[in-house]
PDB file of N, CA, C and O in Angstrom:
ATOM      1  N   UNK A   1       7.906 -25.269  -3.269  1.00  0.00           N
ATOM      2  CA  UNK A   1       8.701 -24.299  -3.995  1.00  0.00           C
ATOM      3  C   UNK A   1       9.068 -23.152  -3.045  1.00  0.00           C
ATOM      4  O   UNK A   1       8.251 -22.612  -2.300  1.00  0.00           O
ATOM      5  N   UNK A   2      10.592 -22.770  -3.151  1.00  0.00           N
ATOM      6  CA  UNK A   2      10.526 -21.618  -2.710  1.00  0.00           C
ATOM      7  C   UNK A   2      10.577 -20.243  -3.019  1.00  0.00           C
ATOM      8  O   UNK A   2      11.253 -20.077  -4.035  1.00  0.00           O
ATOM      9  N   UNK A   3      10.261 -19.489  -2.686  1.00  0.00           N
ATOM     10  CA  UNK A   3      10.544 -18.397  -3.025  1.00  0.00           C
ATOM     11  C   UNK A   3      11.321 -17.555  -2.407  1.00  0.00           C
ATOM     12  O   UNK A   3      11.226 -17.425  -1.187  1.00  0.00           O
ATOM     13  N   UNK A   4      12.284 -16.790  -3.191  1.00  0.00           N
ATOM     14  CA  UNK A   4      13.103 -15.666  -2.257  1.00  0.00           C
ATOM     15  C   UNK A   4      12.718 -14.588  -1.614  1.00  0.00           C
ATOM     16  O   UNK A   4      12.997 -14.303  -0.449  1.00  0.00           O
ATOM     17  N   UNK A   5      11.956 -13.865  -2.499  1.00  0.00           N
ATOM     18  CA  UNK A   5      11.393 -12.615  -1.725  1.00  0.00           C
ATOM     19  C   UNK A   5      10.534 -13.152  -0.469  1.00  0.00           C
ATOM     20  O   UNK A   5       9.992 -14.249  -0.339  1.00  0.00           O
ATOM     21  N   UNK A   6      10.571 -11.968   0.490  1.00  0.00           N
ATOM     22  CA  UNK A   6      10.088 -12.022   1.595  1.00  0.00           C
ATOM     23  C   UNK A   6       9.500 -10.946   2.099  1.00  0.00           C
ATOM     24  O   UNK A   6       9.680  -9.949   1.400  1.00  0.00           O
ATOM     25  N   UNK A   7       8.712 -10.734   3.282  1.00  0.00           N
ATOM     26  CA  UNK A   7       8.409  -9.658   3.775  1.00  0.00           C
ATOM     27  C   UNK A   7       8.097  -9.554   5.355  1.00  0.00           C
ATOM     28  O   UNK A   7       7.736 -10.519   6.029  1.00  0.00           O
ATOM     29  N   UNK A   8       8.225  -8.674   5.688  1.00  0.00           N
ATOM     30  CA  UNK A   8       8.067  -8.261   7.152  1.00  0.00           C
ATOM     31  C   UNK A   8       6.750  -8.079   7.762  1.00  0.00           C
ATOM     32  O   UNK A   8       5.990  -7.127   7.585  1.00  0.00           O
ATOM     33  N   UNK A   9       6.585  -9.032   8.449  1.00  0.00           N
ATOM     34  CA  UNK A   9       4.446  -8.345   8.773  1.00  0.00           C
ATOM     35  C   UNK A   9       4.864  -7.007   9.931  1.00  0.00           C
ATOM     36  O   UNK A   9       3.917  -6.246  10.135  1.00  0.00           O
ATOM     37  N   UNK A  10       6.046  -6.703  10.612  1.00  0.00           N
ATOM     38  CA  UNK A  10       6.099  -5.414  11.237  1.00  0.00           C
ATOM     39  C   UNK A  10       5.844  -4.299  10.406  1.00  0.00           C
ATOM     40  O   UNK A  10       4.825  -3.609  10.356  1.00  0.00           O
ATOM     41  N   UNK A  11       7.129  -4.187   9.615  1.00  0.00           N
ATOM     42  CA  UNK A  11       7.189  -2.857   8.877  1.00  0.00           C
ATOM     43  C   UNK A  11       6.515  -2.735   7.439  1.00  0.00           C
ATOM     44  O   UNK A  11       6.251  -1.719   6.795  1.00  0.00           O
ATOM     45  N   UNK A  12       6.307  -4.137   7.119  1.00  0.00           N
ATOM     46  CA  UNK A  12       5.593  -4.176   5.702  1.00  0.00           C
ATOM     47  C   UNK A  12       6.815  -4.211   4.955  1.00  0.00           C
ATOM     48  O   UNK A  12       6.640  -5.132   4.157  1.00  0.00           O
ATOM     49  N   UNK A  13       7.929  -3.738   4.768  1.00  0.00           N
ATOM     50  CA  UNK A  13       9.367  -4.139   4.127  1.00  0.00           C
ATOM     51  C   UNK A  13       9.605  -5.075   3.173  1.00  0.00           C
ATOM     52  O   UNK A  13      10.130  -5.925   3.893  1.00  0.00           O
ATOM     53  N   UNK A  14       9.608  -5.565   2.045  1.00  0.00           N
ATOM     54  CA  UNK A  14      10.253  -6.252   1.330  1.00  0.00           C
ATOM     55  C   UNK A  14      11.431  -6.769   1.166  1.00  0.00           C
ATOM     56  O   UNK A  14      11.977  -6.160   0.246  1.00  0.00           O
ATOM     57  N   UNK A  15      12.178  -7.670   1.634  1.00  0.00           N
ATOM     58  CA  UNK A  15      13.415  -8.295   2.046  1.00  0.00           C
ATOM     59  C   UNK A  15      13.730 -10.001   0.914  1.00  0.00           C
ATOM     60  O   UNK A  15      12.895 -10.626   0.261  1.00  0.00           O
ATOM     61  N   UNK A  16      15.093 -10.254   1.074  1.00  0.00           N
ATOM     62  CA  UNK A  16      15.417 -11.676   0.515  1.00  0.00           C
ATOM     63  C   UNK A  16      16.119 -12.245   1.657  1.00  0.00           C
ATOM     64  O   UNK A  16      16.458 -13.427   1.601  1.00  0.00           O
ATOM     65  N   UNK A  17      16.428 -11.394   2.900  1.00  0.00           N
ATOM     66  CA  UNK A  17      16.592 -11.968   3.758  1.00  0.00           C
ATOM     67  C   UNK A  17      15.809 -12.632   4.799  1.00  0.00           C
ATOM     68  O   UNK A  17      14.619 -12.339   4.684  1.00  0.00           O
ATOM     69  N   UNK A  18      16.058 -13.444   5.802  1.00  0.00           N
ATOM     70  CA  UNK A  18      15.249 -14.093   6.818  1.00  0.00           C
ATOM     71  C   UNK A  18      14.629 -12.996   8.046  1.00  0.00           C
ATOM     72  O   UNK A  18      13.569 -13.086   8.666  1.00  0.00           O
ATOM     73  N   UNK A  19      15.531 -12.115   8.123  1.00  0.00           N
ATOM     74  CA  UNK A  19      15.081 -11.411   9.215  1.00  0.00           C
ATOM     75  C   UNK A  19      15.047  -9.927   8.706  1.00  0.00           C
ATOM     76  O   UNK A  19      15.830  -9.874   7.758  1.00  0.00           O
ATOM     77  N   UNK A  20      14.490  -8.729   8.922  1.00  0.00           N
ATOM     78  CA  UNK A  20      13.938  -7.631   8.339  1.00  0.00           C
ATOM     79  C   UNK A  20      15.558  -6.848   8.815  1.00  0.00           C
ATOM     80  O   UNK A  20      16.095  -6.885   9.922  1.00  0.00           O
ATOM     81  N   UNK A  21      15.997  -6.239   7.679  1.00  0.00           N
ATOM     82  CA  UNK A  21      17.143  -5.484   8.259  1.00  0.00           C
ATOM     83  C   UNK A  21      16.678  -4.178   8.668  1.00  0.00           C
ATOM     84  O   UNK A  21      17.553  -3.317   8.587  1.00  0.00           O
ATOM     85  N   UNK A  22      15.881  -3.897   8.963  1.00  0.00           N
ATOM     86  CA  UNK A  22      15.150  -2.407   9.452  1.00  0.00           C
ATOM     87  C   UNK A  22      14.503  -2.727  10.312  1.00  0.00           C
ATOM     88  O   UNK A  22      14.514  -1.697  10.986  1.00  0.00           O
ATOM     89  N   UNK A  23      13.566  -3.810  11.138  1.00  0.00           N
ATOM     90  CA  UNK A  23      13.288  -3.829  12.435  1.00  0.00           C
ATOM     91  C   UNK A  23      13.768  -4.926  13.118  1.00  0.00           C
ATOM     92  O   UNK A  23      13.498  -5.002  14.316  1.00  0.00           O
ATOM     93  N   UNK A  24      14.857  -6.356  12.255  1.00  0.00           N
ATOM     94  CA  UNK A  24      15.302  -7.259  13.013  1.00  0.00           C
ATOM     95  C   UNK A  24      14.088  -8.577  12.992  1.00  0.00           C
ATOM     96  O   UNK A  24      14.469  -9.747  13.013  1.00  0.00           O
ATOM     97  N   UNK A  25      12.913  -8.290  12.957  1.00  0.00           N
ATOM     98  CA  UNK A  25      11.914  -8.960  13.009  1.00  0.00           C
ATOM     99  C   UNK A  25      11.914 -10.266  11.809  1.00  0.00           C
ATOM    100  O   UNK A  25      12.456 -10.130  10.712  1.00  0.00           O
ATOM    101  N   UNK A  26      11.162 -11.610  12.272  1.00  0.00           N
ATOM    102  CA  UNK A  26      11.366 -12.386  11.236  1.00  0.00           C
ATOM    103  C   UNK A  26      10.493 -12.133   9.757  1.00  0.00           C
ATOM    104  O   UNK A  26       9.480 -11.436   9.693  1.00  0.00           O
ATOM    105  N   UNK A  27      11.040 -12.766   8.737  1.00  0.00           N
ATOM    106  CA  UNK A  27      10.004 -12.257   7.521  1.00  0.00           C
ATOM    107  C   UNK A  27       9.551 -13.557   7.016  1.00  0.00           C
ATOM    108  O   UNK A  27      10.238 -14.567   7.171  1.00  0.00           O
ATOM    109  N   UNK A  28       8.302 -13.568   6.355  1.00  0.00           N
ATOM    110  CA  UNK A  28       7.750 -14.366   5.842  1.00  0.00           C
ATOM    111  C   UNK A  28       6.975 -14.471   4.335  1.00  0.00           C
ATOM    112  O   UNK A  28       6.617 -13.487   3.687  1.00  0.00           O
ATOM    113  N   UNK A  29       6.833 -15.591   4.010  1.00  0.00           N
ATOM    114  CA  UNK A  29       6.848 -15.734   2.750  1.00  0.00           C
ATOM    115  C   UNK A  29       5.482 -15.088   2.086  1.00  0.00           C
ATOM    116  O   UNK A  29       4.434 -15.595   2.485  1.00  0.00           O
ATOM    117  N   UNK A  30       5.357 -13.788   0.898  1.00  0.00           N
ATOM    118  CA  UNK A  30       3.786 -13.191   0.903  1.00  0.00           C
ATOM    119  C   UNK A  30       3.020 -13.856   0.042  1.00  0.00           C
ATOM    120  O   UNK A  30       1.870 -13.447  -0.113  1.00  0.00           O
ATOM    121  N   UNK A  31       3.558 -15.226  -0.839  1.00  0.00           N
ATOM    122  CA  UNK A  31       3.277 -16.280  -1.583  1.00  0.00           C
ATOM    123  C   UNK A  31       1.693 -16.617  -1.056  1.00  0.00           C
ATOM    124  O   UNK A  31       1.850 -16.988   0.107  1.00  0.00           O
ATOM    125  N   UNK A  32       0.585 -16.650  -1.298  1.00  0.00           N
ATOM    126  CA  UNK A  32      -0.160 -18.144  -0.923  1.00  0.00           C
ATOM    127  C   UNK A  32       0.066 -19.248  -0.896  1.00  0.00           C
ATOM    128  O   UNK A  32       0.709 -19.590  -1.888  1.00  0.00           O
ATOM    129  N   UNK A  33      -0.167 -20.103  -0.161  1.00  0.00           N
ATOM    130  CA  UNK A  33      -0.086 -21.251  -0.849  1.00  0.00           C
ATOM    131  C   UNK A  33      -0.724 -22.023  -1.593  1.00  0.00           C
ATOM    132  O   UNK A  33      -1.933 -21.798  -1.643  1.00  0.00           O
ATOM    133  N   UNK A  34      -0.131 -23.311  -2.520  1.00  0.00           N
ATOM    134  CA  UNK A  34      -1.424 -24.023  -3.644  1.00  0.00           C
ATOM    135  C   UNK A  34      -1.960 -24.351  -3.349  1.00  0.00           C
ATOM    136  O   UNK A  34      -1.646 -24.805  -2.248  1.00  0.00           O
ATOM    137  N   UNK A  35      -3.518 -24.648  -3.785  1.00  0.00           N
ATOM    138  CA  UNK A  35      -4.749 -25.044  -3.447  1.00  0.00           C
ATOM    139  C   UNK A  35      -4.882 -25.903  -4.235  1.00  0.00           C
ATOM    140  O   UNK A  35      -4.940 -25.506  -5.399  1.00  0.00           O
ATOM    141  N   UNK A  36      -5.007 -27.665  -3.975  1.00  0.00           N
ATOM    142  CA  UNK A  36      -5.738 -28.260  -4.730  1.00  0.00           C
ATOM    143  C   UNK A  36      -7.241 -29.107  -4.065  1.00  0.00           C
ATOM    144  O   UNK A  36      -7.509 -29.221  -2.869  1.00  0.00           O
ATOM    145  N   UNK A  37      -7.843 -29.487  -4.921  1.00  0.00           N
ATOM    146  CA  UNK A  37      -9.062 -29.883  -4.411  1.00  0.00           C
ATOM    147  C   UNK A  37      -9.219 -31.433  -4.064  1.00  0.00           C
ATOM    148  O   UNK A  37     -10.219 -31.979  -3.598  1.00  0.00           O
ATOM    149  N   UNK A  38      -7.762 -32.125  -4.466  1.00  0.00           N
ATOM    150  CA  UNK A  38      -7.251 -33.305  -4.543  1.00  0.00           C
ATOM    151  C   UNK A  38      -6.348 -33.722  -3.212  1.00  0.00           C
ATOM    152  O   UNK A  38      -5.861 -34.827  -2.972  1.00  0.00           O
ATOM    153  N   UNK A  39      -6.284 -32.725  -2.559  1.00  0.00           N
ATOM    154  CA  UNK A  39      -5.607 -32.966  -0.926  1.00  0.00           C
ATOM    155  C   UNK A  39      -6.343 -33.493   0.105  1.00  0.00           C
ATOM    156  O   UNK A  39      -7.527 -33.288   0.374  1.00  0.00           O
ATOM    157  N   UNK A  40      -5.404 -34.308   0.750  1.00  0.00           N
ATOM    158  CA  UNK A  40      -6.126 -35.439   0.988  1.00  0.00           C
ATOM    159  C   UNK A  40      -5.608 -34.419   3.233  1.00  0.00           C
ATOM    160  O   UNK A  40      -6.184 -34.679   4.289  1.00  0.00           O
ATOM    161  N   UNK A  41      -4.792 -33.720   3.077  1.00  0.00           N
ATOM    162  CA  UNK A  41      -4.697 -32.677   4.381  1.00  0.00           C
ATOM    163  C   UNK A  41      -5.104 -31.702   4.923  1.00  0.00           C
ATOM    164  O   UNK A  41      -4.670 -31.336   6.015  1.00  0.00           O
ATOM    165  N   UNK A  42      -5.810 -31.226   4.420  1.00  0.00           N
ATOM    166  CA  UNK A  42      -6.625 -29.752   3.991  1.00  0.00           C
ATOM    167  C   UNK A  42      -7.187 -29.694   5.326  1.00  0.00           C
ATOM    168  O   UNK A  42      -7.053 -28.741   6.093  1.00  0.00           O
ATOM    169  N   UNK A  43      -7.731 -30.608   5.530  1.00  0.00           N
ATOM    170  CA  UNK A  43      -8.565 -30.554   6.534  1.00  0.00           C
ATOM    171  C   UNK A  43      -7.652 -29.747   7.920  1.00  0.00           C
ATOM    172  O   UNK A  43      -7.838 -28.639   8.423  1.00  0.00           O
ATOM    173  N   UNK A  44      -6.772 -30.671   8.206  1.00  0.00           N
ATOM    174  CA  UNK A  44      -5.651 -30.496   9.430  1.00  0.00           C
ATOM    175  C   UNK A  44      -5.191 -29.074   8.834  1.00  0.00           C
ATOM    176  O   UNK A  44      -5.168 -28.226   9.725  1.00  0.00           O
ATOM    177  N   UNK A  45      -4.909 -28.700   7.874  1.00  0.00           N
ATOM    178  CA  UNK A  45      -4.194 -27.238   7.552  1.00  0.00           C
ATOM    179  C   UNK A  45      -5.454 -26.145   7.993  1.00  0.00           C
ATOM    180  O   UNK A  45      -5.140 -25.125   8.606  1.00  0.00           O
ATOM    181  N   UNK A  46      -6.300 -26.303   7.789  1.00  0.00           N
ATOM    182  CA  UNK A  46      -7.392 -25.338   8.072  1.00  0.00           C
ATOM    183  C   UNK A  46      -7.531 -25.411   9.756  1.00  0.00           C
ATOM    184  O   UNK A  46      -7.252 -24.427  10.441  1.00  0.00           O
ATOM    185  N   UNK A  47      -7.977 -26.645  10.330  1.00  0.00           N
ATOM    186  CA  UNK A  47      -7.998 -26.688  11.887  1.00  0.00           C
ATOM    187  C   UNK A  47      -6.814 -25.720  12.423  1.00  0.00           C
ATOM    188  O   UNK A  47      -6.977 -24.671  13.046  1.00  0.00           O
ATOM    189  N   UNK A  48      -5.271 -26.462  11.940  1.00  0.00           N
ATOM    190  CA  UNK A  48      -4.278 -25.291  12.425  1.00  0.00           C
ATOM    191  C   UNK A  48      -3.996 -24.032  11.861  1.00  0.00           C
ATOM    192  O   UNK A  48      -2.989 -23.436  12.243  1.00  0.00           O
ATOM    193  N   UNK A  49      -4.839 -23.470  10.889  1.00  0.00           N
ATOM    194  CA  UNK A  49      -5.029 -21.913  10.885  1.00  0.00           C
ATOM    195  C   UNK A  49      -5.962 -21.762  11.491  1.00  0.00           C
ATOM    196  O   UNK A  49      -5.944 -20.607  11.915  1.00  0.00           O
ATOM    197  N   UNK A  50      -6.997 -22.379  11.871  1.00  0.00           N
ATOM    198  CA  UNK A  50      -8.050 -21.719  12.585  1.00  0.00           C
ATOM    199  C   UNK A  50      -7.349 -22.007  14.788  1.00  0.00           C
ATOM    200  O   UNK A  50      -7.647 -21.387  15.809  1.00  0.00           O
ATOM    201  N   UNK A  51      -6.687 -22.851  14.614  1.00  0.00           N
ATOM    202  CA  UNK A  51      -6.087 -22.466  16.250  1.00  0.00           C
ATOM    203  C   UNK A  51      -5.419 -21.865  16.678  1.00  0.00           C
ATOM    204  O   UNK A  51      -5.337 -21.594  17.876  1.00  0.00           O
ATOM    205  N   UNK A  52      -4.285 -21.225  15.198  1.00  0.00           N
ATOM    206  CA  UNK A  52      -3.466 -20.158  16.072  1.00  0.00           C
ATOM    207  C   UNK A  52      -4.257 -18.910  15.550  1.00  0.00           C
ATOM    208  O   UNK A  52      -3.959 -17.844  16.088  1.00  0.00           O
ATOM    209  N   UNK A  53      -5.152 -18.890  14.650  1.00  0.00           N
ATOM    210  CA  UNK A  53      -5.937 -17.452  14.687  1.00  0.00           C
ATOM    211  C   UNK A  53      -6.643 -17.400  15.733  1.00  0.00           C
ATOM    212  O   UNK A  53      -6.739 -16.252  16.165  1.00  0.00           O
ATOM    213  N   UNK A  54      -7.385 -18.469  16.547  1.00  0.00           N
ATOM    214  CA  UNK A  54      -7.997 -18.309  17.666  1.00  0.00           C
ATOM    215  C   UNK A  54      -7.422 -17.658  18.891  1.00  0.00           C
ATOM    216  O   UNK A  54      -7.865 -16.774  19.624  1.00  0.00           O
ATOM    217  N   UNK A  55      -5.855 -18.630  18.905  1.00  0.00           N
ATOM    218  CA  UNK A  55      -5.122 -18.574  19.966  1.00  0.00           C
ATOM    219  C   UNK A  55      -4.472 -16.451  20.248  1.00  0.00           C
ATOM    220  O   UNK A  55      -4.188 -15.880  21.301  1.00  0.00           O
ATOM    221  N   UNK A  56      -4.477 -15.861  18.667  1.00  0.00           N
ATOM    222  CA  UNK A  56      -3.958 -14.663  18.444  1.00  0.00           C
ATOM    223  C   UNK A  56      -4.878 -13.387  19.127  1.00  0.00           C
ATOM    224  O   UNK A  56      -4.435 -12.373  19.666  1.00  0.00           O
ATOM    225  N   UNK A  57      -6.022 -13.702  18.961  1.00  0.00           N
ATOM    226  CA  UNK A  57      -6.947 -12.963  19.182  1.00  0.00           C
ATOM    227  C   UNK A  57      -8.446 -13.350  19.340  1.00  0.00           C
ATOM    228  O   UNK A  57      -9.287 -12.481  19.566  1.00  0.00           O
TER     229      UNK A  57
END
């Protein structure tokens, strides 16, 4: 599903556009995503949040 609203992790901004019209920066969706306990990927989604959080800091 998508959603329209968006937001800026620079300025914190609330946008429906792709890119922040006040710093240019890209925006992203402040949605979570669904959790089911029936996913059979979970696994791989967690490894790749845990490598680019590694990779960030």
């Amino acid at each position: 599903m998508k959603h329209r609203i968006r937001i800026c992790r620079l300025c914190k901004q609330y946008t429906l556009k792709d890119k922040c019209p006040i710093c240019k920066a890209e925006t992203n969706d402040p949605h979570p995503p669904k959790f089911s306990l029936d996913d059979k990927y979970i696994r791989y989604r967690i490894m790749d949040a845990y490598v680019d959080n590694s990779e960030k800091g």
